[in-house]
C-alpha positions in Angstrom: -22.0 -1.8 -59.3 -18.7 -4.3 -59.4 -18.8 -6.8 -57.3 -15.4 -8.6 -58.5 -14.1 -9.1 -54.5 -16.9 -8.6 -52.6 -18.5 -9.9 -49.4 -22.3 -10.3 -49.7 -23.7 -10.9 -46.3 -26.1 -13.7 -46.1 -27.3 -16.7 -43.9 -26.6 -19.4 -46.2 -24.8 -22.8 -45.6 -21.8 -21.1 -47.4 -21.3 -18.0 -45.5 -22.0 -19.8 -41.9 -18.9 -22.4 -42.8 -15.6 -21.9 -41.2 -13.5 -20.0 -43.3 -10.3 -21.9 -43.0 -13.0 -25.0 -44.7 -13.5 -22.7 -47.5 -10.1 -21.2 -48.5 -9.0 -24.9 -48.1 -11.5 -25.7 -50.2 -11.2 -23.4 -52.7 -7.4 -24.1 -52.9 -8.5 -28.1 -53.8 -10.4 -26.9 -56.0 -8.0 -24.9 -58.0 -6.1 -28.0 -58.1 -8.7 -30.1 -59.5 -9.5 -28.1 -61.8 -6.1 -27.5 -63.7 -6.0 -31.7 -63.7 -9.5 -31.9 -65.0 -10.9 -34.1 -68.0 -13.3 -35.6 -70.3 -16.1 -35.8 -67.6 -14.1 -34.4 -64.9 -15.2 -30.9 -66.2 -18.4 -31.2 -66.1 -18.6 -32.9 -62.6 -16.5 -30.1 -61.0 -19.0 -27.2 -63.1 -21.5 -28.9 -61.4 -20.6 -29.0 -58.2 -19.7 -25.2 -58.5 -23.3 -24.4 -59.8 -24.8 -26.2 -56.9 -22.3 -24.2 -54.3 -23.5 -21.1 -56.1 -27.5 -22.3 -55.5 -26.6 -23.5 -51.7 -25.4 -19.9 -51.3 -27.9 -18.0 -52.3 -26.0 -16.4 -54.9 -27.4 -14.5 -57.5 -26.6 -15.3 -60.9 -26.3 -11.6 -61.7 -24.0 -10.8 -59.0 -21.8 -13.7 -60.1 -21.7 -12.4 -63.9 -20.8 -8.9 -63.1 -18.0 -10.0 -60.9 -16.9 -11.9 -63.9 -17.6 -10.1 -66.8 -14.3 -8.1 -66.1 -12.2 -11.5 -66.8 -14.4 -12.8 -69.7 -12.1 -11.0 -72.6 -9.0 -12.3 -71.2 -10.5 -16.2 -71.3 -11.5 -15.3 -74.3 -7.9 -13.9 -75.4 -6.6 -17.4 -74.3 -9.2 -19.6 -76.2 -8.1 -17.5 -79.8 -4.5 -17.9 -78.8 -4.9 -22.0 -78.8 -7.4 -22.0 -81.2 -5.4 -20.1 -83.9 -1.5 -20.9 -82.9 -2.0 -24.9 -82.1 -0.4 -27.1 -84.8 -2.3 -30.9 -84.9 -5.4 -32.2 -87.6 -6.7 -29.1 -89.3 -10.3 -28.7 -89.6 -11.0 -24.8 -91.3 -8.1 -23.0 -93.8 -9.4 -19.2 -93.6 -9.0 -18.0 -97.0 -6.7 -15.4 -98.3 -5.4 -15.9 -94.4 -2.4 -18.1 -92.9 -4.4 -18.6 -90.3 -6.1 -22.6 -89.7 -7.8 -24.1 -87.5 -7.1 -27.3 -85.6 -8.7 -30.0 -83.7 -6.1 -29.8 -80.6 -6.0 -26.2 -81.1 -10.1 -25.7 -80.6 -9.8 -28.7 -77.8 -6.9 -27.2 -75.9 -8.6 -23.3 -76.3 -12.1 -24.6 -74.7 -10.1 -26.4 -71.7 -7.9 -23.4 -71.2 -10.7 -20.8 -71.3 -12.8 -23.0 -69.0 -10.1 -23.6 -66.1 -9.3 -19.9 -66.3 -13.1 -18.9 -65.6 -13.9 -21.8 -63.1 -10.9 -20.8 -61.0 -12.2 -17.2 -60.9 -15.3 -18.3 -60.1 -14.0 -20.1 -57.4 -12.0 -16.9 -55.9 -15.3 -15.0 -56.5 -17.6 -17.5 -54.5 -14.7 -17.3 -51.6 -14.4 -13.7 -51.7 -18.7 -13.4 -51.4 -18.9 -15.7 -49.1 -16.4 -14.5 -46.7 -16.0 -11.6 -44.9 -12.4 -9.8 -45.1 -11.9 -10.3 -40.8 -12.8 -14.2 -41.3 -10.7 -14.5 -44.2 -7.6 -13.0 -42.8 -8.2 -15.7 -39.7 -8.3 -18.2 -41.8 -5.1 -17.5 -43.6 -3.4 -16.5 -40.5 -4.2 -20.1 -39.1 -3.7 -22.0 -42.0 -0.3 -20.3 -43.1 0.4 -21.2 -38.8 3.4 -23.7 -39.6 5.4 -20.7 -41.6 5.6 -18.6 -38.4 8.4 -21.3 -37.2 10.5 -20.3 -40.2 9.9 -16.9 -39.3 7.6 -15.6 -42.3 5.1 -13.0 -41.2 1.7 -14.8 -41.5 -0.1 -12.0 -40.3 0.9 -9.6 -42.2 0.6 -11.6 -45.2 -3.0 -12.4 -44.6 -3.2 -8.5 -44.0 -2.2 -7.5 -47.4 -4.2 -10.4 -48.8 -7.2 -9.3 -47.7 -6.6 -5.5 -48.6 -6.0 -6.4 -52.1 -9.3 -8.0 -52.3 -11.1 -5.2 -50.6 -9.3 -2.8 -53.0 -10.0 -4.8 -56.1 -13.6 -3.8 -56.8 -12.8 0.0 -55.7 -10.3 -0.1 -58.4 -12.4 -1.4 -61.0 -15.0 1.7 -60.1 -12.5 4.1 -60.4 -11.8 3.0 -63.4 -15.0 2.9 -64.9 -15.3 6.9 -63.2 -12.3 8.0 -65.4 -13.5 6.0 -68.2 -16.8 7.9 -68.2 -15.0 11.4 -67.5 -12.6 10.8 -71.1 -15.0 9.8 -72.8 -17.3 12.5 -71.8 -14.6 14.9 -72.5 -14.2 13.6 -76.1 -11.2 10.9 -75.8 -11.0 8.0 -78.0 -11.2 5.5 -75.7 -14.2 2.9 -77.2 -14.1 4.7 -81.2 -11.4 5.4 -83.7 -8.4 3.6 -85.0 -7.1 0.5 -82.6 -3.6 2.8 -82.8 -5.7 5.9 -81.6 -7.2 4.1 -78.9 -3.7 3.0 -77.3 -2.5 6.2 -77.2 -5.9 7.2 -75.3 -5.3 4.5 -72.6 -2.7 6.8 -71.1 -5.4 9.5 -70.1 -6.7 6.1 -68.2 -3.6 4.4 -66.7 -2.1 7.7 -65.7 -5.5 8.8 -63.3 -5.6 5.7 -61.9 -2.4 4.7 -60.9 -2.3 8.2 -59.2 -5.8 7.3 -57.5 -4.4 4.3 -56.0 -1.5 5.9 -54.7 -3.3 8.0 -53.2 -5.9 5.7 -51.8 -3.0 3.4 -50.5 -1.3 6.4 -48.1 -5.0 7.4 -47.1 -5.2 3.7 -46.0 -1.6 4.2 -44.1 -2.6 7.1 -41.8 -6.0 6.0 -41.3 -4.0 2.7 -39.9 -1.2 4.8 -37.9 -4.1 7.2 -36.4 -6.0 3.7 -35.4 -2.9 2.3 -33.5 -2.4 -0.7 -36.4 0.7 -2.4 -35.3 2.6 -5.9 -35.9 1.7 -9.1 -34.2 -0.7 -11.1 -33.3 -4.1 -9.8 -33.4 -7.7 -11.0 -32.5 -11.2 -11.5 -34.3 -15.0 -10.9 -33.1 -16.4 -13.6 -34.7 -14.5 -16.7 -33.7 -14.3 -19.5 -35.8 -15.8 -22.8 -35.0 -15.7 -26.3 -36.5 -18.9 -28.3 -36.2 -21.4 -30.1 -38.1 -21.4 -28.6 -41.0 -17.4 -27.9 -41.4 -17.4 -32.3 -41.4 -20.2 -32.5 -43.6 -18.6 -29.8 -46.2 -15.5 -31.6 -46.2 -17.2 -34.9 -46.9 -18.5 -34.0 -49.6 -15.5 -32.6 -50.9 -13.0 -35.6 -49.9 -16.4 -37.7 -52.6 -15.6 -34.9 -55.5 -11.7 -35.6 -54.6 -12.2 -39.4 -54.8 -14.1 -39.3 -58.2 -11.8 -37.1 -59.7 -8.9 -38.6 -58.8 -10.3 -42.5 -59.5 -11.1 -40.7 -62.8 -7.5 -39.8 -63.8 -6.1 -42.7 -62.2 -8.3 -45.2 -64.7 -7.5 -42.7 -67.3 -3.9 -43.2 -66.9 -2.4 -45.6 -69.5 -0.3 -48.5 -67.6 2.8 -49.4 -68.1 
C-alpha cells in the first residue's frame, strides 16, 4: 500500500489542530531545517520523532511513505561525498575517485535535510485531511487575493496533487508488475538495457494520468465545480491547543535561532 500523500484519520493532538497551525508549521520547519547545525539537527529530529509519537503515527506507515524518496537522498549524499574537494580521508585504488572530510560532512547534512523535509510534508499530508488543508491555504495565502492571484484555486490544485501523488505511485508499481510479468528488463540485465525498458514504464503511465486528469474534469463539470469562493464542513477553530502548539514551536524557534546566532563569528 503507498501511503506517500495520504490522510490517515485519527484522534490524536495532531490531526484535531487547526490546519492553518500545521502548514504554518510545517513551513517553519522547512526553514529551520535548511539553517540547521551541529546540535541543531538533532534537536529538530527530535522534535519530529516526538510529533510522529503525539500522532499516533505508525513507524511503518511513515517508512513506506518514504521509502520512495530514500534513493534520491541517497543520490545526493554520493554526489557530495565523492565530488567535494577539502582534507582527503580514503584514495579508492585504481579509481580517481577520493574521499573527503567536507565532502562526507556536507553529504550527511544534505541527505538529512532532504529526508527531514519530506518527513515533514508526509506528517502534514497524514495529519490533514485534503478539505482542511485547502482551507488552510486558502486563508493563509488571503493577503494575495488583493493582488488578484487566485488563492482558491491554487489551494485546489495543491491539494489534488497530493491526493494524486500516492495513486500515481500505484499505478506505477501496477505497470511495473505487468512488464515484468511479461518478460521486460526492468530490475535484470545490463544498466543500458534497463533504460531502454523504462519507456514501456513512462509511456503507460503518463497516458494513465492523462486520462485520470480528464476523468477528474468531467466528474468536476457534472458536479457543478465552479470558480470562487467556496465553503468547508468542518470549520476551523483556534483554541487551546492551536496556542499551546505554537508555544512550543516559537521554544524550538528560539533555541535554534539563539544557536546560530552564538554560532555566528563577530565582527
Amino acid at each position: 500500500m503507498i501511503t506517500l500523500g495520504q490522510y490517515i484519520n485519527n484522534n490524536s493532538f495532531g490531526h484535531r489542530l487547526d490546519a492553518r497551525v500545521k502548514i504554518l508549521a510545517t513551513v517553519i520547519l522547512s526553514l529551520l531545517i535548511f539553517q540547521a547545525r551541529g546540535w541543531e539537527i538533532f534537536l529538530i529530529s527530535s522534535f519530529v520523532f516526538i510529533v510522529c509519537f503525539i500522532c499516533r503515527l505508525n513507524f511503518f506507515s511513515i517508512w513506506k511513505a518514504l521509502q520512495p524518496l530514500v534513493w534520491f537522498a541517497v543520490l545526493l549524499f554520493a554526489l557530495h561525498l565523492f565530488f567535494t574537494d577539502g582534507t582527503v580521508l580514503f584514495t579508492a585504488p585504481y579509481l580517481p575517485v577520493e574521499i573527503t572530510a567536507e565532502g562526507l560532512s556536507r553529504g550527511l547534512i544534505i541527505a538529512w535535510q532532504f529526508i527531514a523535509l519530506a518527513l515533514c510534508g508526509v506528517l502534514l499530508t497524514m495529519v490533514t485531511s485534503p478539505s482542511d488543508l485547502v482551507h488552510g491555504l486558502t486563508y493563509l495565502l488571503g493577503p494575495l487575493k488583493y493582488l488578484r492571484v487566485p488563492v482558491q484555486d491554487i489551494a485546489v490544485m495543491v491539494s489534488m496533487s497530493l491526493r494524486f501523488v500516492p495513486t500515481l505511485l500505484e499505478e506505477y508499481d501496477r505497470i511495473k508488475q505487468a512488464q515484468i510479468a511479461r518478460g521486460s528488463a526492468i530490475e535484470t540485465g545490463r544498466p543500458a538495457r534497463k533504460i531502454k525498458s523504462l519507456a514501456a514504464l513512462i509511456i503507460p503511465l503518463m497516458v494513465s494520468a492523462f486520462r485520470r486528469a480528464d476523468d477528474l474534469t468531467e466528474a468536476m463539470e457534472a458536479r457543478g465545480y465552479a470558480r470562487g469562493p467556496r465553503t468547508t464542513l468542518n470549520q476551523q477553530h483556534f483554541g487551546r491547543e492551536e496556542v499551546f502548539a505554537l508555544l512550543v514551536l516559537g521554544v524550538l524557534l528560539s533555541l535554534v535561532l539563539t544557536s546560530q546566532f552564538l554560532r555566528a563569528p563577530f565582527p
